[in-house]
Predicted model as a PDB file, atoms N, CA, C, CB and O in Angstrom, pLDDT in the B-factor column:
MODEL        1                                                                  
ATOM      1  N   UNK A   1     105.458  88.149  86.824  1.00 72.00           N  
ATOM      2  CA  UNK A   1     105.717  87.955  88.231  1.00 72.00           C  
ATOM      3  C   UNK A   1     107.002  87.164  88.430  1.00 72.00           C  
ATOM      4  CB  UNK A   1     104.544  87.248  88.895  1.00 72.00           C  
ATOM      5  O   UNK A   1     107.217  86.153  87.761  1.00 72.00           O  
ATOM      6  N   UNK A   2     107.945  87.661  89.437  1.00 83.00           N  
ATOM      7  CA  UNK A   2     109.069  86.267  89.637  1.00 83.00           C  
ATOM      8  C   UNK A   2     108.954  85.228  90.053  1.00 83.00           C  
ATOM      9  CB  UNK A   2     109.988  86.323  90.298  1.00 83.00           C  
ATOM     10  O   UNK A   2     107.995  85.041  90.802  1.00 83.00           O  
ATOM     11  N   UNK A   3     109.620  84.410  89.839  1.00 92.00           N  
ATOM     12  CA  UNK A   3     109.646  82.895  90.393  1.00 92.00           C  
ATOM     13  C   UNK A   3     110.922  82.621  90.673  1.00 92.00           C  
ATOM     14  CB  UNK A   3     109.130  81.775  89.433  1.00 92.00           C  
ATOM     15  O   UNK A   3     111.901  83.130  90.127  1.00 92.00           O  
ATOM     16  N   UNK A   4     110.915  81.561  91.794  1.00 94.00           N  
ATOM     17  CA  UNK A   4     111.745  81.033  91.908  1.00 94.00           C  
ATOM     18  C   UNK A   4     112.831  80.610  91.022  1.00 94.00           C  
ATOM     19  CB  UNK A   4     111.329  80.460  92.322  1.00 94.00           C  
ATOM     20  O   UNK A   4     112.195  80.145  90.076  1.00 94.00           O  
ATOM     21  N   UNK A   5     113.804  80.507  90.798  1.00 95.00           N  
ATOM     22  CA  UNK A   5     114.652  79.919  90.008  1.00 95.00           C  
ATOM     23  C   UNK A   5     115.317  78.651  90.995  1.00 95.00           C  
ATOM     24  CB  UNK A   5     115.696  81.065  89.426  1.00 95.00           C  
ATOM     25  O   UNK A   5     116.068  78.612  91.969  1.00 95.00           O  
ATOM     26  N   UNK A   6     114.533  77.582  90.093  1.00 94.00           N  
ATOM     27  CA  UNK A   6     114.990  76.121  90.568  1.00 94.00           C  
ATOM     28  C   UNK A   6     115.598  75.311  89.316  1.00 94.00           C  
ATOM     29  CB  UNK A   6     113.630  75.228  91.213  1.00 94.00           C  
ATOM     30  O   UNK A   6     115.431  74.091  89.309  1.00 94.00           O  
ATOM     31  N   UNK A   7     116.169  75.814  88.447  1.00 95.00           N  
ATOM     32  CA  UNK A   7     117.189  75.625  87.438  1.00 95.00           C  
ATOM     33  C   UNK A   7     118.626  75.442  88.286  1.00 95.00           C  
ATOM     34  CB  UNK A   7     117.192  76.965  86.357  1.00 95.00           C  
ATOM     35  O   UNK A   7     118.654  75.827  89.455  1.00 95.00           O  
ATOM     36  N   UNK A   8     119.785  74.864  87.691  1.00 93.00           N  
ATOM     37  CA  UNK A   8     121.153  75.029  88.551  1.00 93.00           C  
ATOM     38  C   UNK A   8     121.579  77.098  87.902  1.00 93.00           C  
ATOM     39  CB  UNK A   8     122.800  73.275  87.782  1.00 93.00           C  
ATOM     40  O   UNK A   8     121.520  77.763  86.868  1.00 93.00           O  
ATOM     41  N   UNK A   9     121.951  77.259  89.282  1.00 95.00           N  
ATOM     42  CA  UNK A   9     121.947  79.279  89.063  1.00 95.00           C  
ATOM     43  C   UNK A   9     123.457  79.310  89.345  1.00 95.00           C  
ATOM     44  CB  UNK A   9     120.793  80.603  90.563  1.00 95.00           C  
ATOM     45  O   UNK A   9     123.972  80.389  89.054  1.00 95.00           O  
ATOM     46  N   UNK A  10     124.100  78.589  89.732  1.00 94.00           N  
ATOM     47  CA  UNK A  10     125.543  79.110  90.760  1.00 94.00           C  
ATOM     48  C   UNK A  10     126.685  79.375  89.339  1.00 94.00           C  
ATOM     49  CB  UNK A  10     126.335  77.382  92.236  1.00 94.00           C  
ATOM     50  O   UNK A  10     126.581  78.982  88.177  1.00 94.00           O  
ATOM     51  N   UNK A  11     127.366  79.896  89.763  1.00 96.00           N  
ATOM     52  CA  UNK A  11     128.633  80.003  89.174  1.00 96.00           C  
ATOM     53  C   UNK A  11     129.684  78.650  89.163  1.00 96.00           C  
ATOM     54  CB  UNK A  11     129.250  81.147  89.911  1.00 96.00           C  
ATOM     55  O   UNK A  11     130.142  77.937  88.270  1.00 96.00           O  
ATOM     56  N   UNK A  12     129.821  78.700  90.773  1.00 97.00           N  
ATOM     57  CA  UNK A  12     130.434  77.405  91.154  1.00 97.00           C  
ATOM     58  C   UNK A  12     130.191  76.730  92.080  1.00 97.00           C  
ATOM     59  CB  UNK A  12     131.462  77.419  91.293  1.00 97.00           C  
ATOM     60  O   UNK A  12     130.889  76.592  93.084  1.00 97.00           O  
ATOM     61  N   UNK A  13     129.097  76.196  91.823  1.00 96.00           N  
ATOM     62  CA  UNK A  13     128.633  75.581  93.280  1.00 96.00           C  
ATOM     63  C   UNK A  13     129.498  74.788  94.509  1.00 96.00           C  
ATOM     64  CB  UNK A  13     127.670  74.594  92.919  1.00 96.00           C  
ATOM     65  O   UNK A  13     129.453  74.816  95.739  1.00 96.00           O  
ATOM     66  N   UNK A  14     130.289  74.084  93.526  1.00 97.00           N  
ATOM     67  CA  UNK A  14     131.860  73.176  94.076  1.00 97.00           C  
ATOM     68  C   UNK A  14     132.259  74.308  94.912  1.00 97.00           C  
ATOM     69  CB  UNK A  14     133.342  72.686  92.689  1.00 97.00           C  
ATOM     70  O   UNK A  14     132.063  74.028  96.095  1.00 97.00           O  
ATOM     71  N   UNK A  15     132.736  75.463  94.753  1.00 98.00           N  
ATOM     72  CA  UNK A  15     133.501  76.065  95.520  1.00 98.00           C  
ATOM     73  C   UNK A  15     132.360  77.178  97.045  1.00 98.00           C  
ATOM     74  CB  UNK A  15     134.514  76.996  94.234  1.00 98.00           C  
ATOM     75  O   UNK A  15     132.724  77.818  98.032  1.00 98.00           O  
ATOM     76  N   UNK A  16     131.076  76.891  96.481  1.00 97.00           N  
ATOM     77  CA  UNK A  16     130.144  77.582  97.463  1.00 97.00           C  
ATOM     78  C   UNK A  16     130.282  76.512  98.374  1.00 97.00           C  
ATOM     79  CB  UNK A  16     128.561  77.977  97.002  1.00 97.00           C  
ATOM     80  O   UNK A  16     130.739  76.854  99.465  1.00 97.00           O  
ATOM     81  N   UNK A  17     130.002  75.243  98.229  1.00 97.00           N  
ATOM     82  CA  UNK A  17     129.934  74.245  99.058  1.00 97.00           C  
ATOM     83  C   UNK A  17     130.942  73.987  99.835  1.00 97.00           C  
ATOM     84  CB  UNK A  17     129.678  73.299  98.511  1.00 97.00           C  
ATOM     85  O   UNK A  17     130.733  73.579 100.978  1.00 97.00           O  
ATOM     86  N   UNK A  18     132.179  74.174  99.372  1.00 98.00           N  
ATOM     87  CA  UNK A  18     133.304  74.214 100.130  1.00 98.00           C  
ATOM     88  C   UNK A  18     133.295  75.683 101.212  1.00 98.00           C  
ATOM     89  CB  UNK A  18     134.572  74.157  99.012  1.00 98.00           C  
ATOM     90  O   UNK A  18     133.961  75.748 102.245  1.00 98.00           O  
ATOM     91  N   UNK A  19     132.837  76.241 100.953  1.00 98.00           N  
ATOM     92  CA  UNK A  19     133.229  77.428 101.638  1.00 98.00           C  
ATOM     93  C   UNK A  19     131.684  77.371 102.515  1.00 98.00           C  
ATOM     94  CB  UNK A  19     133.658  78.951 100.498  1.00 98.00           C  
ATOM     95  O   UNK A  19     131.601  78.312 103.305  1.00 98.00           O  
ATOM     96  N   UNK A  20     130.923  76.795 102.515  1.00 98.00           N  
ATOM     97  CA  UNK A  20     129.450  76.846 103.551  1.00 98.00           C  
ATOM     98  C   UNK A  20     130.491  75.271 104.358  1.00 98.00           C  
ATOM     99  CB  UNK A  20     127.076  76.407 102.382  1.00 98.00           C  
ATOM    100  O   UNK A  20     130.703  75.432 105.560  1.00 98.00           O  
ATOM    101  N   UNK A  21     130.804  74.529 104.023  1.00 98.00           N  
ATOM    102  CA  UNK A  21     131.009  73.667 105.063  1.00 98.00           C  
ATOM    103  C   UNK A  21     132.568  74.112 105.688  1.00 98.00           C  
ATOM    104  CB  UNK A  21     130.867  72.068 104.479  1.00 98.00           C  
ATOM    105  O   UNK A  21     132.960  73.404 106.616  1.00 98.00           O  
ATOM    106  N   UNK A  22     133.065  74.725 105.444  1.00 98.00           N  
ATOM    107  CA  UNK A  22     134.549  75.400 105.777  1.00 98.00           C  
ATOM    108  C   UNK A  22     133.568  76.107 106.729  1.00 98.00           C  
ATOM    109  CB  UNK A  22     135.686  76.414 104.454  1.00 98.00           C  
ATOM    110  O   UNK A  22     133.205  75.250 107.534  1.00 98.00           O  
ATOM    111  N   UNK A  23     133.008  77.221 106.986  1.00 98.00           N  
ATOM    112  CA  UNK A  23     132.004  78.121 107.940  1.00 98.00           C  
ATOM    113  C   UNK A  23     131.710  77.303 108.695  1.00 98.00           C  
ATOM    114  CB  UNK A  23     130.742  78.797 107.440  1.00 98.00           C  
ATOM    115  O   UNK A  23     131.922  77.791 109.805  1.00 98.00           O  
ATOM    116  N   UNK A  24     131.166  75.866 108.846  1.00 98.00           N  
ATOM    117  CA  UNK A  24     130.307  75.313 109.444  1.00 98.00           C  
ATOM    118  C   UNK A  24     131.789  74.408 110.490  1.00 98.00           C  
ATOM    119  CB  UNK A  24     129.039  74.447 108.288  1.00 98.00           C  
ATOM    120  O   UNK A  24     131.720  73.968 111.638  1.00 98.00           O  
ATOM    121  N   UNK A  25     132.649  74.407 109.801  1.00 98.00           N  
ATOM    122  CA  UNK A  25     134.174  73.489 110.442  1.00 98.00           C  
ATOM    123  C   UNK A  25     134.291  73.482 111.906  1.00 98.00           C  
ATOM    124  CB  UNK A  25     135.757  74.229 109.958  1.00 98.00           C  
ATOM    125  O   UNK A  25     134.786  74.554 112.253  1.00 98.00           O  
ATOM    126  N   UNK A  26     134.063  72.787 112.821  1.00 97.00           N  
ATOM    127  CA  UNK A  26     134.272  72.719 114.178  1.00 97.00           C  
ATOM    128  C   UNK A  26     133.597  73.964 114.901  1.00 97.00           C  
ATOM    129  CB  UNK A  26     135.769  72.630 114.433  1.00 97.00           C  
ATOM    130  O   UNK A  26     134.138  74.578 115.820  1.00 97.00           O  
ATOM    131  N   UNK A  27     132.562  74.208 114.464  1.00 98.00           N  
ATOM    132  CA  UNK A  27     131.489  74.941 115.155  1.00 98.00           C  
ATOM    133  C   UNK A  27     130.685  73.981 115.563  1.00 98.00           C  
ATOM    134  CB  UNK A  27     130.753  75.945 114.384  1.00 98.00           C  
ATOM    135  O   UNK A  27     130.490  72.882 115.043  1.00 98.00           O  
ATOM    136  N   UNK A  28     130.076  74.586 116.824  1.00 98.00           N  
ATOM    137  CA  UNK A  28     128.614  73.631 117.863  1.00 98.00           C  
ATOM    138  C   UNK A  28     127.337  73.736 116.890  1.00 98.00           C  
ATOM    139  CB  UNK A  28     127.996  74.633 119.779  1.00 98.00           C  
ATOM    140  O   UNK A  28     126.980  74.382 115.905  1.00 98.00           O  
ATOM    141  N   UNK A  29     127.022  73.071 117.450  1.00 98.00           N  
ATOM    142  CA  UNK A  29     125.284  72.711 116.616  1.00 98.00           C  
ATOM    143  C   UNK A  29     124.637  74.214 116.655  1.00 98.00           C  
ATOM    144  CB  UNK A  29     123.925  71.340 117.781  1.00 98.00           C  
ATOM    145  O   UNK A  29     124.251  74.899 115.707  1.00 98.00           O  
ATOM    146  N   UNK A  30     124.644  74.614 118.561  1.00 98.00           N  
ATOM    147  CA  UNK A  30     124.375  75.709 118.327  1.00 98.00           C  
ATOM    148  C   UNK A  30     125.037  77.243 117.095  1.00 98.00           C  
ATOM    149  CB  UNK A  30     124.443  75.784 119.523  1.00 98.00           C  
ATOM    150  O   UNK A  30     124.236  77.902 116.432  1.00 98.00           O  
ATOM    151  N   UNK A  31     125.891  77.386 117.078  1.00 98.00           N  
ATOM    152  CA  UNK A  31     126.336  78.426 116.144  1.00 98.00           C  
ATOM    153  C   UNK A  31     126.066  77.705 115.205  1.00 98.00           C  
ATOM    154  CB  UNK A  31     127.696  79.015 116.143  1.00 98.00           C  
ATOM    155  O   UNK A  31     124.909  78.067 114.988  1.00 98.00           O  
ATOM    156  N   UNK A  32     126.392  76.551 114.105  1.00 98.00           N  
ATOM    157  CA  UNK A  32     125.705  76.298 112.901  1.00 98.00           C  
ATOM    158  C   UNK A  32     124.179  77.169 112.942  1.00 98.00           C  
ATOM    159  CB  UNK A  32     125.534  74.596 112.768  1.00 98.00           C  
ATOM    160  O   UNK A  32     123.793  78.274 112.560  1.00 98.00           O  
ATOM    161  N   UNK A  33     123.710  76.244 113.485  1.00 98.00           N  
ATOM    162  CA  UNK A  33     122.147  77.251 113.277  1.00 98.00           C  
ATOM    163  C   UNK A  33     122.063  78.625 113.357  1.00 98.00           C  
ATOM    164  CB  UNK A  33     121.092  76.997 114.319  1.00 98.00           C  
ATOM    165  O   UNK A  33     121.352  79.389 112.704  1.00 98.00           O  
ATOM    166  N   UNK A  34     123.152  78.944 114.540  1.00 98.00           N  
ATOM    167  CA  UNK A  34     122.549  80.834 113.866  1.00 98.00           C  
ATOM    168  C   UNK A  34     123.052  81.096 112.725  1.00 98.00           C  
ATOM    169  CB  UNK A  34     123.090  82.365 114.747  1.00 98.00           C  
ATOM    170  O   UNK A  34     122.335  81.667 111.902  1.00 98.00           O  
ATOM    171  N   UNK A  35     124.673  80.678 112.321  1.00 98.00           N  
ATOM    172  CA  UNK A  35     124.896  80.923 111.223  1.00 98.00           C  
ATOM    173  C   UNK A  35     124.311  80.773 109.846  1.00 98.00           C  
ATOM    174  CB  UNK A  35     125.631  80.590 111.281  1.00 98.00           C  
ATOM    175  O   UNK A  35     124.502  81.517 108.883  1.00 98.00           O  
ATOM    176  N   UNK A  36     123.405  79.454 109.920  1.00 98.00           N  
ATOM    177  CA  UNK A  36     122.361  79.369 109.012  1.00 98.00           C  
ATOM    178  C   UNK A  36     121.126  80.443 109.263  1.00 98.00           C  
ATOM    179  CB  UNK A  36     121.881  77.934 109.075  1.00 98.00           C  
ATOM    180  O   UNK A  36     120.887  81.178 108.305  1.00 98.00           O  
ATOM    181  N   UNK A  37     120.518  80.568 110.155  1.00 98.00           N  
ATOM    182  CA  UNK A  37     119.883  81.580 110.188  1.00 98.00           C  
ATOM    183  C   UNK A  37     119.924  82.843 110.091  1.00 98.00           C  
ATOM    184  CB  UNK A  37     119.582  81.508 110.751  1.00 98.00           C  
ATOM    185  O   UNK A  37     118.926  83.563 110.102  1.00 98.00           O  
ATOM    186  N   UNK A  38     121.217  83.270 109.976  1.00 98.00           N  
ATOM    187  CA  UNK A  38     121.819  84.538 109.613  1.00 98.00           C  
ATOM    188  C   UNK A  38     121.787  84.624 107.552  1.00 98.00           C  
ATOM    189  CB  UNK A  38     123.684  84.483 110.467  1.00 98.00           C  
ATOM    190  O   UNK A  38     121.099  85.169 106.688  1.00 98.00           O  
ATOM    191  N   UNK A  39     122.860  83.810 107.612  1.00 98.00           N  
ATOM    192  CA  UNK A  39     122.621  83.459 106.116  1.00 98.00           C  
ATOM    193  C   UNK A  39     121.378  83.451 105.284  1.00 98.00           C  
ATOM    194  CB  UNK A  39     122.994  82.297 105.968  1.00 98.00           C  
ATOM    195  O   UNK A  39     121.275  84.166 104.287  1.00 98.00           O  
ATOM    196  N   UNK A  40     120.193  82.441 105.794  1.00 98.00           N  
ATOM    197  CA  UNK A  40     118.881  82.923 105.884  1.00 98.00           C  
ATOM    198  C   UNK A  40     118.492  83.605 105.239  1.00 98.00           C  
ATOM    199  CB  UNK A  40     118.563  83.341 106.697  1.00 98.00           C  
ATOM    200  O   UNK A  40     118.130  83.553 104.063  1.00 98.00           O  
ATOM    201  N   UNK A  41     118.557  85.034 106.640  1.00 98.00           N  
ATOM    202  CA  UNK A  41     118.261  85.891 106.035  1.00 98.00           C  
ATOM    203  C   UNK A  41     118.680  87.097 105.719  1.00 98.00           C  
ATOM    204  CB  UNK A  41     117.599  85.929 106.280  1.00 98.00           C  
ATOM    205  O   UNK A  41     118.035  88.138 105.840  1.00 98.00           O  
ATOM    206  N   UNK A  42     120.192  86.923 105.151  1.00 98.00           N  
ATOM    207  CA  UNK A  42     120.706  87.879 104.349  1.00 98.00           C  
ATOM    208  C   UNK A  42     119.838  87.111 102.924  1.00 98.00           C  
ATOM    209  CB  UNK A  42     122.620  88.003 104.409  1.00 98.00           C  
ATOM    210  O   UNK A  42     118.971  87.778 102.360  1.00 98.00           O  
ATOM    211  N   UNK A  43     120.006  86.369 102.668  1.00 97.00           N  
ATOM    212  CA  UNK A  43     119.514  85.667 101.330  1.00 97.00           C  
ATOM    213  C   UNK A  43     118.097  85.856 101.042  1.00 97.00           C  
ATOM    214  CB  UNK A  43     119.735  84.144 101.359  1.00 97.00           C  
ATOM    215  O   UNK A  43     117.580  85.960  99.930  1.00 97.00           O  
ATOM    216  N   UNK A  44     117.522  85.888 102.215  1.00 98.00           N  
ATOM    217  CA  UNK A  44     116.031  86.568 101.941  1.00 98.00           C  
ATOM    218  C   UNK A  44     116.059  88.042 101.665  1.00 98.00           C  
ATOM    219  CB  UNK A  44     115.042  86.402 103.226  1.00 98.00           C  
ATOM    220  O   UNK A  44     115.377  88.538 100.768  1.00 98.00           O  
ATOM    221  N   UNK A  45     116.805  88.698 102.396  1.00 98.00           N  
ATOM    222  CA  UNK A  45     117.006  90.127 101.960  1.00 98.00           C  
ATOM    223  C   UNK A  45     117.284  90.079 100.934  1.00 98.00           C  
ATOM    224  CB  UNK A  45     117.837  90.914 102.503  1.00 98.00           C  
ATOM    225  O   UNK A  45     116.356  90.426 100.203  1.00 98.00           O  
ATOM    226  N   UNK A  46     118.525  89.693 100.219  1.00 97.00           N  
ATOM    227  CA  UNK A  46     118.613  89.782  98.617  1.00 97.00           C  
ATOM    228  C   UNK A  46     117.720  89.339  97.932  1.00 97.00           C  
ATOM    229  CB  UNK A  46     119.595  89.205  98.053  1.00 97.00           C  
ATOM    230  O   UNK A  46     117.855  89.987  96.895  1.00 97.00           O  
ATOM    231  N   UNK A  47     116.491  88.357  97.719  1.00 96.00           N  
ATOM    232  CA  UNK A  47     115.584  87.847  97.219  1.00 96.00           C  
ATOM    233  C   UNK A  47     114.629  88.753  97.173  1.00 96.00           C  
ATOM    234  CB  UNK A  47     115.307  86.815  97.723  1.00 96.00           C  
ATOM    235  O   UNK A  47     114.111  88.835  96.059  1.00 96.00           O  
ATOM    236  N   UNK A  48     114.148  89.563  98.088  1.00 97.00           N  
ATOM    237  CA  UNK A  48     113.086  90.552  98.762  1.00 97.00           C  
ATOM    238  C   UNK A  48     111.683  90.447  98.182  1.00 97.00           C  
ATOM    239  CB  UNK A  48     113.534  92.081  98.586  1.00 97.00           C  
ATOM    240  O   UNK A  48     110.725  91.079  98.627  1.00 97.00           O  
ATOM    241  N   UNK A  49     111.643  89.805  97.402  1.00 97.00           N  
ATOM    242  CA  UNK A  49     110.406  89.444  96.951  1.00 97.00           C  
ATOM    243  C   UNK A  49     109.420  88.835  97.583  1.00 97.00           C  
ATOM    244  CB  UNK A  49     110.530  88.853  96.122  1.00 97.00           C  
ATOM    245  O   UNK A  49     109.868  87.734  97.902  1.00 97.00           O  
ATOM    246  N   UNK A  50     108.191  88.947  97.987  1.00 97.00           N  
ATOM    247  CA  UNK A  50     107.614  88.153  98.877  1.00 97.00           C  
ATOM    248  C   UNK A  50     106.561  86.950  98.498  1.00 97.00           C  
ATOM    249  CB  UNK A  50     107.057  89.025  99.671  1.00 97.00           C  
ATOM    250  O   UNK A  50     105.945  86.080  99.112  1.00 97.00           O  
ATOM    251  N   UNK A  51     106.712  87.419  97.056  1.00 96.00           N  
ATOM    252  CA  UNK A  51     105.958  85.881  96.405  1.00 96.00           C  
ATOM    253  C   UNK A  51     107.415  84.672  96.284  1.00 96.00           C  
ATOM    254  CB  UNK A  51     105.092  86.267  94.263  1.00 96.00           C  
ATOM    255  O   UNK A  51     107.403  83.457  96.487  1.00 96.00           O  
ATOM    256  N   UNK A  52     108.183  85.269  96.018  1.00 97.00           N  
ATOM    257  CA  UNK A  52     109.171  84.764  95.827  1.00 97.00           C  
ATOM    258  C   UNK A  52     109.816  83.786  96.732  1.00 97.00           C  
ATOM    259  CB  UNK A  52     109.759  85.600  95.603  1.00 97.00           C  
ATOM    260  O   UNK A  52     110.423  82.785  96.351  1.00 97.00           O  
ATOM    261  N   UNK A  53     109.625  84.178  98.042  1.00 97.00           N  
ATOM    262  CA  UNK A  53     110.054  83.733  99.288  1.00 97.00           C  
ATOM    263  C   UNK A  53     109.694  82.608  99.128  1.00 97.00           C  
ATOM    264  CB  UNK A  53     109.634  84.310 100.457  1.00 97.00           C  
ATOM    265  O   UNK A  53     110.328  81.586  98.868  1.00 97.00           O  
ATOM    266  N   UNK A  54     107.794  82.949  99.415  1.00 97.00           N  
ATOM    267  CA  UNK A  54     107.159  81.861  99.820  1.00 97.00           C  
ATOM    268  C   UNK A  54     106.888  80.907  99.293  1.00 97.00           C  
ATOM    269  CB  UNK A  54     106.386  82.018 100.153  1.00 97.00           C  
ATOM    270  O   UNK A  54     106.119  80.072  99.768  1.00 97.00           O  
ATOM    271  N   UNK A  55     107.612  80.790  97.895  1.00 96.00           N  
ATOM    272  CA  UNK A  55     107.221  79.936  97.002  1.00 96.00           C  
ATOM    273  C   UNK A  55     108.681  78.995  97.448  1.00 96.00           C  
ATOM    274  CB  UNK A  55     106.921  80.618  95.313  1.00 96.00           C  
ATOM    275  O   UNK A  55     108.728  77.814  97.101  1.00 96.00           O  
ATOM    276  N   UNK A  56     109.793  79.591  98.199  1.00 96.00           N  
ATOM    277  CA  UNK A  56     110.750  78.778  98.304  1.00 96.00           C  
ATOM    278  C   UNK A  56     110.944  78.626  99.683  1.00 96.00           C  
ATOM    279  CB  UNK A  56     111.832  79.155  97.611  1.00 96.00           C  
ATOM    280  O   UNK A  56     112.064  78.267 100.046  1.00 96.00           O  
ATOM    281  N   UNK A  57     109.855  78.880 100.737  1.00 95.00           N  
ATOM    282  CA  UNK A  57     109.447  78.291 102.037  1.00 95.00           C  
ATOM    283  C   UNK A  57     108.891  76.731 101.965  1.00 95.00           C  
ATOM    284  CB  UNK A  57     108.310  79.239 102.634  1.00 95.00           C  
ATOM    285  O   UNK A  57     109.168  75.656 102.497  1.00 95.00           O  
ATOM    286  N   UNK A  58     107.704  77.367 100.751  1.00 95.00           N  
ATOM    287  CA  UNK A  58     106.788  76.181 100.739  1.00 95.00           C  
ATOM    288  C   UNK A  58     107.429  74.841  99.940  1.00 95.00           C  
ATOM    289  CB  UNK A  58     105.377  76.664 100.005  1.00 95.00           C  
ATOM    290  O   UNK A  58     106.838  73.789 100.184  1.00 95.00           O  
ATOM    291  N   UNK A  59     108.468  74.769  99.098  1.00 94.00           N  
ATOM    292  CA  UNK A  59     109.061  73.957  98.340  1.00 94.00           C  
ATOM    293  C   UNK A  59     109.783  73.645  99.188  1.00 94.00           C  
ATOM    294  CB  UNK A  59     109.546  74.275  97.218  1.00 94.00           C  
ATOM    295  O   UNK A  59     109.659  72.422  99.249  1.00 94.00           O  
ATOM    296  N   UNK A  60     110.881  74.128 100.322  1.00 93.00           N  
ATOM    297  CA  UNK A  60     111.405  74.067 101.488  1.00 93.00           C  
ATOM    298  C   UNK A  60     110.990  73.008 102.188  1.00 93.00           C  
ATOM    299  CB  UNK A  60     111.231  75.100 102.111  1.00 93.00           C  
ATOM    300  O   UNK A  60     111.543  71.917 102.328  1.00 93.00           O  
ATOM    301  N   UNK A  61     109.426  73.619 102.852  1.00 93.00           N  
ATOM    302  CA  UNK A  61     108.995  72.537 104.209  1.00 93.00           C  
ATOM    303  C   UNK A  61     108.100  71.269 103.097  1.00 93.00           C  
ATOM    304  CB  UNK A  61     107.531  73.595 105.826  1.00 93.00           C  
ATOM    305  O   UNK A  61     107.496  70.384 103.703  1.00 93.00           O  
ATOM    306  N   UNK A  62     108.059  71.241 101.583  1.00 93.00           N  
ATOM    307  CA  UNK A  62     107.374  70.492 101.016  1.00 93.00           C  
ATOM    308  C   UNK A  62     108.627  68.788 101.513  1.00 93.00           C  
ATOM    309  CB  UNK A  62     107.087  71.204  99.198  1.00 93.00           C  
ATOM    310  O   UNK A  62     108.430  67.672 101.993  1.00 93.00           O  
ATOM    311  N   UNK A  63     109.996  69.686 100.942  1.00 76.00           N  
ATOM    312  CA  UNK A  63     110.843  68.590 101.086  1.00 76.00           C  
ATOM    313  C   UNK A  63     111.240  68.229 102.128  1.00 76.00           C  
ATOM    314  CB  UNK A  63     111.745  68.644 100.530  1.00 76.00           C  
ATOM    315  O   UNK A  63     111.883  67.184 102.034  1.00 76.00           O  
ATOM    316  N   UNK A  64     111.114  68.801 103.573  1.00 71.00           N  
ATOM    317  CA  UNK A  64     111.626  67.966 104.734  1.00 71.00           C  
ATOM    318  C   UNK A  64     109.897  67.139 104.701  1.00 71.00           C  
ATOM    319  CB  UNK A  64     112.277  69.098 106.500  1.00 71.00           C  
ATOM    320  O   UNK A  64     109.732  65.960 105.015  1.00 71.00           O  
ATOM    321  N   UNK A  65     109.131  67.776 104.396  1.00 69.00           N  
ATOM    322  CA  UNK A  65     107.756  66.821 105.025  1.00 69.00           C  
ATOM    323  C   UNK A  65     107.916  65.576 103.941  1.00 69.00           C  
ATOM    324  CB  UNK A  65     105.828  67.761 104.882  1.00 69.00           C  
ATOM    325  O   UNK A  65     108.105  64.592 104.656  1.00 69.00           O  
ATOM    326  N   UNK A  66     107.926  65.279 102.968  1.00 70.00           N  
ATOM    327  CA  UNK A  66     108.555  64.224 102.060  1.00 70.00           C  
ATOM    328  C   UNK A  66     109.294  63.553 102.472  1.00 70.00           C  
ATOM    329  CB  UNK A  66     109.120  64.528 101.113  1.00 70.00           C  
ATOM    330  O   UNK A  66     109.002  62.377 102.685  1.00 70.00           O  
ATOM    331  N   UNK A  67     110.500  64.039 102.731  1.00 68.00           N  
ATOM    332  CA  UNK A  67     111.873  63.136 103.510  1.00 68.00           C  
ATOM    333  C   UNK A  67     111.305  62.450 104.644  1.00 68.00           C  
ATOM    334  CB  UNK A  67     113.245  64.160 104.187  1.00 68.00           C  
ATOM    335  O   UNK A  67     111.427  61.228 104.715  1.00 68.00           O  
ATOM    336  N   UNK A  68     110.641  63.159 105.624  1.00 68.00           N  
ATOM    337  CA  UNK A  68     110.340  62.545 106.887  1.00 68.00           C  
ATOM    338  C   UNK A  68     109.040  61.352 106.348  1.00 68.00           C  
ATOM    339  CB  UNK A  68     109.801  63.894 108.152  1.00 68.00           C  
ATOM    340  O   UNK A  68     109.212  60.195 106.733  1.00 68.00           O  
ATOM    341  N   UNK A  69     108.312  61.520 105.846  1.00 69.00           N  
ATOM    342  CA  UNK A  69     107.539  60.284 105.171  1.00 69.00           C  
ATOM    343  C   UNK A  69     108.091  59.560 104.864  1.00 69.00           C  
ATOM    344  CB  UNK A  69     106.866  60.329 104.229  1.00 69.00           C  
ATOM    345  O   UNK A  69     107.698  58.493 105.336  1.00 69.00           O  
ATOM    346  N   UNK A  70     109.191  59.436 104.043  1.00 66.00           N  
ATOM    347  CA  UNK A  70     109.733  58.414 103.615  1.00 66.00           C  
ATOM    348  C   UNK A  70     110.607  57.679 104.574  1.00 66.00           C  
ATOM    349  CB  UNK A  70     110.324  58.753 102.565  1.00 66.00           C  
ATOM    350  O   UNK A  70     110.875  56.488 104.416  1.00 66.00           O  
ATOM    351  N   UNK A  71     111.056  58.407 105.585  1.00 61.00           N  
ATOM    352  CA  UNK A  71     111.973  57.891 106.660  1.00 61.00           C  
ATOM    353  C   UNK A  71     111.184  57.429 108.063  1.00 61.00           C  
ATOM    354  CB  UNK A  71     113.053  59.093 106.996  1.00 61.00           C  
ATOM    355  O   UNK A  71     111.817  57.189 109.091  1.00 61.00           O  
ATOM    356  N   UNK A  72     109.352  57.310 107.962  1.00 60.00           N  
ATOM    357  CA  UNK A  72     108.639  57.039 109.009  1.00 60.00           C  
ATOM    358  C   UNK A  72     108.324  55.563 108.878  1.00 60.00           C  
ATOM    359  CB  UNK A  72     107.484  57.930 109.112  1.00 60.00           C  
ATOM    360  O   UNK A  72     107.647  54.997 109.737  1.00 60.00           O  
TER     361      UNK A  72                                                      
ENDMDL                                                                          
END                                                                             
């Protein structure tokens, strides 16, 4: 079955990161978010797996619900 890959996967992450916050450069809160939500889910489309997803939904909302505990 697949799994997630939560190993480091990128080629170059340095230069992904530059280029997701270059996208994000003097855009409104609003367009960030669609643009993240677009991104999303092109990235879910390429993933298409549906165990797959949810295993990186749930690791997802595991870590904002963590963060926000720790920040309550």
């Amino acid at each position: 079955m697949p799994r997630l890959e939560l190993n480091p996967n990128f080629t170059d992450p340095d230069a992904f990161y530059a280029a997701l916050t270059e996208l994000h450069r003097e855009r409104s809160e609003a367009e960030s978010e669609r643009i993240n939500a677009r991104l999303i889910l092109l990235m879910a489309n390429h993933i298409g797996d549906q165990q797959v997803l949810e295993e990186a939904l749930a690791i997802a909302g595991q870590a904002t619900h963590d963060t926000a505990k720790r920040t309550a």
